[in-house]
Each structure stands twice: as C-alpha cells, then as structure tokens.
C-alpha positions, 0 to 999 in steps of 0.5 A: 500500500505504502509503495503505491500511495507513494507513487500516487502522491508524488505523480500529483504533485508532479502534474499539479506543480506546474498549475501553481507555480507556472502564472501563465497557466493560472491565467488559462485555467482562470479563463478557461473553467471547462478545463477542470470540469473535465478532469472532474468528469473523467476522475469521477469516471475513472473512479466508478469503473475502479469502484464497479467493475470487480475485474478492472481493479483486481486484473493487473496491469489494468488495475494500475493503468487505471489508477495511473489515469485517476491519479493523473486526473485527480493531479490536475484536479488539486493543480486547479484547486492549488491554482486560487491561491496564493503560492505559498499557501500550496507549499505550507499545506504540503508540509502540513499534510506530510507531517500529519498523514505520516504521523496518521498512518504510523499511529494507524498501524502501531495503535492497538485501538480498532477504528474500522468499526467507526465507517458509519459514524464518520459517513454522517459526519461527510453528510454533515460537512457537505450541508455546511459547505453548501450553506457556507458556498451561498451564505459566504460567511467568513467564520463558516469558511474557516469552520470547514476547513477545521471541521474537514481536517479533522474529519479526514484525519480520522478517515486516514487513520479509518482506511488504513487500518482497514487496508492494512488489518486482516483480522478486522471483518471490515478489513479490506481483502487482499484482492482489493489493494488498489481499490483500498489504496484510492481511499487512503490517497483521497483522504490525504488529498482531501487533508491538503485540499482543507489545510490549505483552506485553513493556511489561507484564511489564517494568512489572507494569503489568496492570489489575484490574477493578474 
C-alpha cells in the first residue's frame, strides 16, 4: 500500500506543480473553467469503473493503468484547486499534510485501538460537512469558511487513520481483502488529498494569503 500511495502522491504533485507555480497557466485555467470540469468528469469516471467493475481493479496491469489515469486526473484536479491561491499557501499545506498523514498512518498501524468499526459514524459526519459547505458556498460567511476547513481536517484525519487500518488489518471483518489493494489504496490517497485540499483552506484564511490574477 505504502509503495503505491507513494507513487500516487508524488505523480500529483508532479502534474499539479506546474498549475501553481507556472502564472501563465493560472491565467488559462482562470479563463478557461471547462478545463477542470473535465478532469472532474473523467476522475469521477475513472473512479466508478475502479469502484464497479470487480475485474478492472483486481486484473493487473489494468488495475494500475487505471489508477495511473485517476491519479493523473485527480493531479490536475488539486493543480486547479492549488491554482486560487496564493503560492505559498500550496507549499505550507504540503508540509502540513506530510507531517500529519505520516504521523496518521504510523499511529494507524502501531495503535492497538480498532477504528474500522467507526465507517458509519464518520459517513454522517461527510453528510454533515457537505450541508455546511453548501450553506457556507451561498451564505459566504467568513467564520463558516474557516469552520470547514477545521471541521474537514479533522474529519479526514480520522478517515486516514479509518482506511488504513482497514487496508492494512486482516483480522478486522471490515478489513479490506487482499484482492482489493488498489481499490483500498484510492481511499487512503483521497483522504490525504482531501487533508491538503482543507489545510490549505485553513493556511489561507489564517494568512489572507489568496492570489489575484493578474
């Protein structure tokens, strides 16, 4: 799992590089929103074959093939994402997400405490947080915008440590089968990407750091 999560990450921050650093680009995708529209559609795309076809994620190599694309697709999803802010705001969130999922994923697998019971428990808290975040798109408050990235750090951090004992645990009845590893590893690399994408939510609205494109 490690291996491959890995890989997944570092190809993200390979194709999403260029989307925060490069102004010019920033400049396009600010004009042209079609473009993450359809690196949405093809990751969520990707992502329901992964999730519905038992054969595609369990034949090697079109298992990797397609986690290859998702992960390709779901980079240029974070570069857009990454591309509102400010530079520095991708770079301190980075740091921050390396630290907390490693320091997650060593406690996931050292602690003795079970967290794969708990998926029902953390599913209505995704509910949850999507209402607040619908509520928080069209009322614009300031506050709330800064208690859902609080709130998503939180909760995904408790979904990383959640799926990874569930990849990582054969003895759990929740554990994930051997057969599923690609599959598994999707939801650790997803929960580590959400973790970015709300940490670096927070790291701009702490610092007001969100850039102007010009």
């Amino acid at each position: 799992m490690l291996g491959l999560l890995t890989w997944q990450l570092l190809l993200t921050a390979a194709v999403a590089m260029p989307f925060v650093i490069k102004k010019p680009v920033r400049r396009f995708l600010h004009a042209n929103p079609w473009v993450s529209f359809i690196a949405l559609v093809l990751c969520v795309t990707l992502l329901l074959v992964l999730a519905c076809s038992e054969t595609a994620r369990r034949r090697h190599p079109t298992n990797l093939l397609l986690l290859g694309a998702f992960t390709l697709t779901e980079g240029c999803l974070v570069g857009t994402g990454s591309a509102t802010y400010a530079t520095n705001a991708p770079i301190v969130g980075v740091l921050i997400t390396a630290a907390v999922s490693l320091a997650l994923i060593v406690y996931a697998l050292q602690t003795s405490v079970d967290f794969t019971a708990s998926g029902g428990m953390l599913y209505s808290a995704v509910v949850i947080l999507a209402v607040v975040t619908l509520a928080e798109h069209y009322l614009g408050f300031k506050t709330l915008h800064l208690l859902v990235g609080g709130c998503g750090s939180l909760l995904f951090c408790a979904y990383l440590v959640f799926d990874v004992q569930l990849q990582a645990s054969g003895e759990s009845s929740y554990a994930v089968n051997a057969d599923e590893h690609v599959f598994g590893t999707i939801n650790v690399y997803t929960d580590v990407i959400n973790l970015f994408l709300y940490f670096i939510q927070l790291v701009s609205h702490a610092g007001d750091v969100h850039d102007e494109l010009h």
